[in-house]
C-alpha positions as CSV (number, residue, x, y, z in Angstrom):
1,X,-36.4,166.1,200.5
2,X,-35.7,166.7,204.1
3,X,-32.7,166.0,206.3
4,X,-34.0,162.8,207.7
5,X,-35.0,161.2,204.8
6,X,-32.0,162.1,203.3
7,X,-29.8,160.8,205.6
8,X,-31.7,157.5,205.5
9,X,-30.9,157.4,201.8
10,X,-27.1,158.1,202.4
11,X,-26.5,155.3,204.8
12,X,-28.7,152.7,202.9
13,X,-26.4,154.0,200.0
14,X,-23.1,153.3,202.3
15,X,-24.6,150.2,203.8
16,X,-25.2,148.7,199.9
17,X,-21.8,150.1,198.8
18,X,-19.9,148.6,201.6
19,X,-21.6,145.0,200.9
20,X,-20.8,145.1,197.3
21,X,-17.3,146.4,198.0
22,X,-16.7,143.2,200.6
23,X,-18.4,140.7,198.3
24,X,-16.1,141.9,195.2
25,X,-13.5,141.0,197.4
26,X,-14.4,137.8,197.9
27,X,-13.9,137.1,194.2
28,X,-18.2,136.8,193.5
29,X,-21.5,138.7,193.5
30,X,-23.7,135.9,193.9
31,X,-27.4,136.8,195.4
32,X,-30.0,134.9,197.3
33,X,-33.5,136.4,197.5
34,X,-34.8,135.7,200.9
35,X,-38.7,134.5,201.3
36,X,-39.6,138.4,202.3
37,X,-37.5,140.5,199.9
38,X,-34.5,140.5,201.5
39,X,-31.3,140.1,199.9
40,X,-28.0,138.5,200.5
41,X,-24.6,139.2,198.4
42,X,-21.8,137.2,198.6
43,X,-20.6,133.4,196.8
44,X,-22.5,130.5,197.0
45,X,-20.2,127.8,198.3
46,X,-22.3,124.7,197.6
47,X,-25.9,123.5,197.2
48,X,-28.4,120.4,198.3
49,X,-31.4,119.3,197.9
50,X,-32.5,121.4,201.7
51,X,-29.7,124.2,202.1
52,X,-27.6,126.4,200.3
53,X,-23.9,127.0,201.7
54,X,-23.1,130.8,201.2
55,X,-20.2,133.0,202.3
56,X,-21.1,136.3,203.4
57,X,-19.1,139.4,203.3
58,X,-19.8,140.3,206.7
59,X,-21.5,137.5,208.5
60,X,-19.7,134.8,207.6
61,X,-20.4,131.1,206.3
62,X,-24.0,130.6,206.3
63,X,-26.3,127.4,205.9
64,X,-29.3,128.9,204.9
65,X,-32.3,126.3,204.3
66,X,-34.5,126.5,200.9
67,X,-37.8,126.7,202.3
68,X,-36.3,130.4,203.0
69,X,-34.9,131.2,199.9
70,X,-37.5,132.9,197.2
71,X,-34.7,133.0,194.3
72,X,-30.9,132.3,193.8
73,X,-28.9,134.3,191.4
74,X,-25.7,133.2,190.9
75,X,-22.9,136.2,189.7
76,X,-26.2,138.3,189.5
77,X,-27.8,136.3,186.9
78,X,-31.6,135.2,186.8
79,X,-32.4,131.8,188.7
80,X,-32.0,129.0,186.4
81,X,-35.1,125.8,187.7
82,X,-33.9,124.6,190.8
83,X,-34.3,120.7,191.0
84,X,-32.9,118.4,192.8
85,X,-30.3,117.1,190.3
86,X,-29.9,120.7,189.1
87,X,-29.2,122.0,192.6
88,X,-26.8,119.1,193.5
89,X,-25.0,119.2,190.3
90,X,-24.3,123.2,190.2
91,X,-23.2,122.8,193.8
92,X,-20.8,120.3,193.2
93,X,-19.8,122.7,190.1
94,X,-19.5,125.5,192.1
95,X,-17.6,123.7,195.4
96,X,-15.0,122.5,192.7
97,X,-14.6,126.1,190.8
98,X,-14.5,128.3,194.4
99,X,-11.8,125.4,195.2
100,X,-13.3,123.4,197.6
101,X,-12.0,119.9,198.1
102,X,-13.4,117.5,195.4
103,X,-14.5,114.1,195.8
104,X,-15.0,112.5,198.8
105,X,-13.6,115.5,200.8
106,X,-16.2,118.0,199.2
107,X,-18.7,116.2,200.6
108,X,-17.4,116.0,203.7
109,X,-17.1,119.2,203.9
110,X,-21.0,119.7,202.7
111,X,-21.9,117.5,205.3
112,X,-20.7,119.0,207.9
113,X,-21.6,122.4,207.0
114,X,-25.3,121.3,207.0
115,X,-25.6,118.5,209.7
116,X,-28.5,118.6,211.3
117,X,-29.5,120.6,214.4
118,X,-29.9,118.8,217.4
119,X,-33.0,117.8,218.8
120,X,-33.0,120.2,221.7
121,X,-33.9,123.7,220.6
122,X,-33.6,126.4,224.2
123,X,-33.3,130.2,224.8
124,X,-32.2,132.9,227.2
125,X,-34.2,136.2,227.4
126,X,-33.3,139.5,229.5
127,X,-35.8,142.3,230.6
128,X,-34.0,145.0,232.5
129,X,-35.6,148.4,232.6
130,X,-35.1,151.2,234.6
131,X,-36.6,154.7,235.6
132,X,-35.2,158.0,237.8
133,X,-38.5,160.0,237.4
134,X,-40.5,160.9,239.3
135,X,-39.4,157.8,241.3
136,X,-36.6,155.4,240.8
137,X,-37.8,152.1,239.7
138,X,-36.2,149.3,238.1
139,X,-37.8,145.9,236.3
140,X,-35.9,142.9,235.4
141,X,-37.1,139.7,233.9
142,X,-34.7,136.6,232.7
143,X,-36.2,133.7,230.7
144,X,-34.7,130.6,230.1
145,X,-36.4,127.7,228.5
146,X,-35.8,124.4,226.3
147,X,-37.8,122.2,223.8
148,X,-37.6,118.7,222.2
149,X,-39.9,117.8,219.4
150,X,-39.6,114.6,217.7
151,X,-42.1,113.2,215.4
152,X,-43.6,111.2,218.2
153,X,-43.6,113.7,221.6
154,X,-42.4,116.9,222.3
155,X,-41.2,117.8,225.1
156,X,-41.0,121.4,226.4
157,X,-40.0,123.4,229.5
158,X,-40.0,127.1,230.9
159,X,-38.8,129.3,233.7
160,X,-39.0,133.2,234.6
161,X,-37.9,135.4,237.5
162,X,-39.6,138.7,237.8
163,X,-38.9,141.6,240.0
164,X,-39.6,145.3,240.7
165,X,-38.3,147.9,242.9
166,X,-39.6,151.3,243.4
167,X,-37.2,154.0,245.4
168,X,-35.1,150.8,246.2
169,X,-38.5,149.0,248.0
170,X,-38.9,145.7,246.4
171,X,-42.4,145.4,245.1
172,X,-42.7,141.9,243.0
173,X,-40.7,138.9,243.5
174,X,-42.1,136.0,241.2
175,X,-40.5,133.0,240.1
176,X,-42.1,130.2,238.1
177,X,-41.5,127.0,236.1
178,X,-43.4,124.4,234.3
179,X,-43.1,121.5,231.8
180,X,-45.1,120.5,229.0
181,X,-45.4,117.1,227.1
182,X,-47.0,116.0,223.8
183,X,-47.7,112.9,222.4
184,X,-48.6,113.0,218.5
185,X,-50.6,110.5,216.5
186,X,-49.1,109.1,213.5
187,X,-51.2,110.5,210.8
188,X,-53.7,112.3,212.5
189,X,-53.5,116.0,214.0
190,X,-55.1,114.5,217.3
191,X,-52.8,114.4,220.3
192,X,-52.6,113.6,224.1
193,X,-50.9,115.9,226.9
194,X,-50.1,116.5,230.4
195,X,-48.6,119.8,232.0
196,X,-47.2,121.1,235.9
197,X,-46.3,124.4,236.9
198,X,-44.5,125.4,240.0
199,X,-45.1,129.3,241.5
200,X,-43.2,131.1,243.9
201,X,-44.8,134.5,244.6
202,X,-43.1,136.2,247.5
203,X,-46.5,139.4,247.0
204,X,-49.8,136.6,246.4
205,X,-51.8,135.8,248.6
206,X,-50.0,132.3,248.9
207,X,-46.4,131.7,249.4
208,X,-46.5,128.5,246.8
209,X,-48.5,127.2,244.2
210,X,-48.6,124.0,242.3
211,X,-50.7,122.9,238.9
212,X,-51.0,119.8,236.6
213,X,-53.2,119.0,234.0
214,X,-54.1,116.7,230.9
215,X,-56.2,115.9,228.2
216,X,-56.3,115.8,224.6
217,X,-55.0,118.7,221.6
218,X,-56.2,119.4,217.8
219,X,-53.4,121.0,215.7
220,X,-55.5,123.0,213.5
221,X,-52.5,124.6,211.2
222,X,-48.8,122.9,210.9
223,X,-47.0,123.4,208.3
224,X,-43.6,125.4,207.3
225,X,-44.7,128.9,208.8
226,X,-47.5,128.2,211.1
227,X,-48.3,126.0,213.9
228,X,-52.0,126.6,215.8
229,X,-52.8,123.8,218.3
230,X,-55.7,123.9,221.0
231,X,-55.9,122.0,224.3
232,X,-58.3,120.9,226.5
233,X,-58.5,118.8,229.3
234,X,-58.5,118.7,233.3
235,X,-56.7,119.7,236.0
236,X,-56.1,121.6,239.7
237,X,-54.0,123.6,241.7
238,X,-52.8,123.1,245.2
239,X,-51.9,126.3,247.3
240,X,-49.6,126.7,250.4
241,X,-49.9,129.7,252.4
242,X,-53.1,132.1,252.0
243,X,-56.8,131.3,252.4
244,X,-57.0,128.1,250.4
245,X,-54.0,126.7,252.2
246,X,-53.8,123.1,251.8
247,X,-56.9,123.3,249.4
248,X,-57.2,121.5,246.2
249,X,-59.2,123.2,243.5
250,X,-60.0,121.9,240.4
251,X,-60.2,123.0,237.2
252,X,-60.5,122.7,233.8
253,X,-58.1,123.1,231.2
254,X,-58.6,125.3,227.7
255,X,-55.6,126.7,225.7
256,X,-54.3,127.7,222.3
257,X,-50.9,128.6,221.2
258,X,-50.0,130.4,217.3
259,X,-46.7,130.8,216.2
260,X,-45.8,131.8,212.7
261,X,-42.8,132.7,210.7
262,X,-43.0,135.7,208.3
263,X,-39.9,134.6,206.8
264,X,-36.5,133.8,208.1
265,X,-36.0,137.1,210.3
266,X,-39.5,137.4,211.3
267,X,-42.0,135.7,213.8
268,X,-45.2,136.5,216.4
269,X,-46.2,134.2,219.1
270,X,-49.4,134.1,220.6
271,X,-51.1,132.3,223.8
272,X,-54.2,132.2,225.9
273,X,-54.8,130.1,228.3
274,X,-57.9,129.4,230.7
275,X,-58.0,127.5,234.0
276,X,-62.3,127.6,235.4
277,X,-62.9,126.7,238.7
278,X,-65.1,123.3,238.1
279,X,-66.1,123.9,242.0
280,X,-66.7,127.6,242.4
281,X,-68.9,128.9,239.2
282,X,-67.5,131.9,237.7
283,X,-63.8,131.3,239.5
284,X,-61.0,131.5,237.0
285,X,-57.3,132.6,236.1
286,X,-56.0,132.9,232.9
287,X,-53.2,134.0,231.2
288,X,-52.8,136.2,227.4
289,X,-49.4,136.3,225.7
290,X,-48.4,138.1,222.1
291,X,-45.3,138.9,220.8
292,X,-43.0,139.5,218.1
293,X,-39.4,138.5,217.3
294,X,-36.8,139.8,215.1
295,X,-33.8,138.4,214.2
296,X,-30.7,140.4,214.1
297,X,-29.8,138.7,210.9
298,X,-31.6,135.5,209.1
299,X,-28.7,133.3,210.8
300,X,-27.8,135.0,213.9
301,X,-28.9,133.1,217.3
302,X,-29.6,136.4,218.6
303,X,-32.9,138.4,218.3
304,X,-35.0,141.2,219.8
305,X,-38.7,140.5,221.2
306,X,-41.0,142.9,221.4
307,X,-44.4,141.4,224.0
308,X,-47.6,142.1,225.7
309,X,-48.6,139.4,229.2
310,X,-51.4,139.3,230.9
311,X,-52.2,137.2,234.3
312,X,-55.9,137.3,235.4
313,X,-57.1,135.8,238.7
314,X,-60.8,135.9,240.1
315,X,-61.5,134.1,243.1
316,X,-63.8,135.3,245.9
317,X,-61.5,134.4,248.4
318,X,-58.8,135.9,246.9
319,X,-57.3,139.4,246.7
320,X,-54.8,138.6,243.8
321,X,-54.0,141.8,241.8
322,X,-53.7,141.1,237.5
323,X,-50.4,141.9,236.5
324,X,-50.5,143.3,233.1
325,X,-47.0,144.1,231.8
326,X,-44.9,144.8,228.3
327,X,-41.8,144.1,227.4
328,X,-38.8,144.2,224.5
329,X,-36.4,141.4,225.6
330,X,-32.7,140.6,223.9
331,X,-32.9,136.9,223.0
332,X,-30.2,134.5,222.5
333,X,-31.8,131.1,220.7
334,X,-29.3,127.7,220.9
């Protein structure tokens, strides 16, 4: 065995010791089998018919959701079926024997552990990476954006700054935002949508840039771990600043978007989207996203983000370089 895979061993060893050790302490050794493999120790406070309400050692009171959790083993024992009345009658058995308030004031308590999240679902991301050789260069990006989904629309909402210096000459400057809204069908995966996007690009060839578009979406896959929908549609841009100053040009509208959930750490995004010129053949800009996420634990708001982007532009009366950049990001989800 050599030294690196035996200190891997040793501090897996003293990570697992130090778990058991704290949840001992707590009085239980109750374990939850994530969807994945991984594994939680500590005391299951209570349980309903969506979540499970669990006390961890180390990160505290968690309200972990079922379609996460592949088995529950209460003091270590095998998982006994897991219905409805089951799970709502061993919780209330367990809330009572941990010594959690009975009655009226258990569920109280329950309820309040587990209320629902708020429509509104928005994140902050930082990029900052630097370099001394051979030149000094630094690259920052910050991200914030925001989401409401109902079962009717969703609306959904973006920003980024980007910039770049090179021995202290600043050599991108970017900032851009844009909205998104979707209106769903009842029943049907069919649905209607209309998008802007505002562009500030202090090294393009114009000084401001302005999009919209519409048209209709398919959600191919939607379910607990994966969401693909595809849109189409029309649109146009309108430039200030360059050679189509004052121009509109416009366009036509083609994108798809993935995102699925490994499990409850887990998750990769992916995008493309494609903007043809419908007056210039062969004109277009487009732009291709991947990435993946990690959470820091299965309930922390924090995560890191590991990314590929890619902007294309081909006009003939443009000189627009592709930017082609990757990424890890620290992500804070609220």
């Amino acid at each position: 065995m050599n030294s690196r895979h035996f200190i891997q061993r040793a501090a897996r060893a003293a990570a697992a010791a130090l778990l058991s050790l704290a949840a001992t302490s707590l009085g239980a050794d109750d374990r939850i089998v994530l969807v994945g493999g991984d594994e939680l120790h500590g005391q299951i406070i209570a349980q309903t018919n969506g979540n499970v309400i669990f006390q961890h050692p180390v990160l505290g009171r968690m309200v972990i959701e079922r379609s996460n959790i592949e088995s529950i083993h209460p003091e270590g024992r095998q998982p006994a079926d897991q219905t409805p009345e089951n799970a709502e009658a061993e919780g209330e058995a367990q809330a009572a024997g941990a010594g959690a308030p009975a009655g009226a004031e258990a569920d109280a308590a329950v309820e309040e552990s587990i209320a629902e999240p708020g429509p509104w679902k928005s994140r902050f991301e930082a990029v900052l990476i630097g370099g001394a050789a051979p030149t000094e260069k630094v690259d920052g990006r910050v991200v914030f954006a925001t989401e409401r989904r109902t079962d009717t629309v969703r609306f959904a909402f973006d920003s980024t700054y980007r910039t770049s210096t090179s021995n202290g000459a600043k050599t991108e400057s970017k900032f851009d935002a844009g909205v998104i809204n979707d209106w769903y069908f009842k029943d049907s995966p069919w649905l209607a949508f209309a998008q802007g996007r505002f562009e500030l690009d202090e090294f393009a060839a114009y000084d401001q840039r302005y999009s919209v578009g519409g048209g209709a979406g398919y959600t191919f896959i939607k379910d607990d771990k994966t969401e693909l929908v595809g849109r189409a549609g029309l649109g146009g841009n309108y430039e200030n600043g360059g050679p189509n100053d004052g121009d509109f040009t416009p366009e036509g509208v083609l994108k798809l978007d993935l995102t699925h959930h490994f499990n409850a750490i887990a998750s990769i995004t992916a995008g493309a989207a494609y903007y043809p010129d419908l007056s210039q053949f062969g004109d277009y800009r487009a732009v291709l996203s991947a990435a993946v996420q990690t959470r820091l634990s299965a309930e922390s708001p924090a995560s890191l983000k590991f990314g590929v982007r890619q902007e294309l532009e081909d006009y003939r009366a443009s000189s627009q370089e592709d930017l082609l950049e990757f990424f890890a990001a620290f992500v804070v989800e609220f």
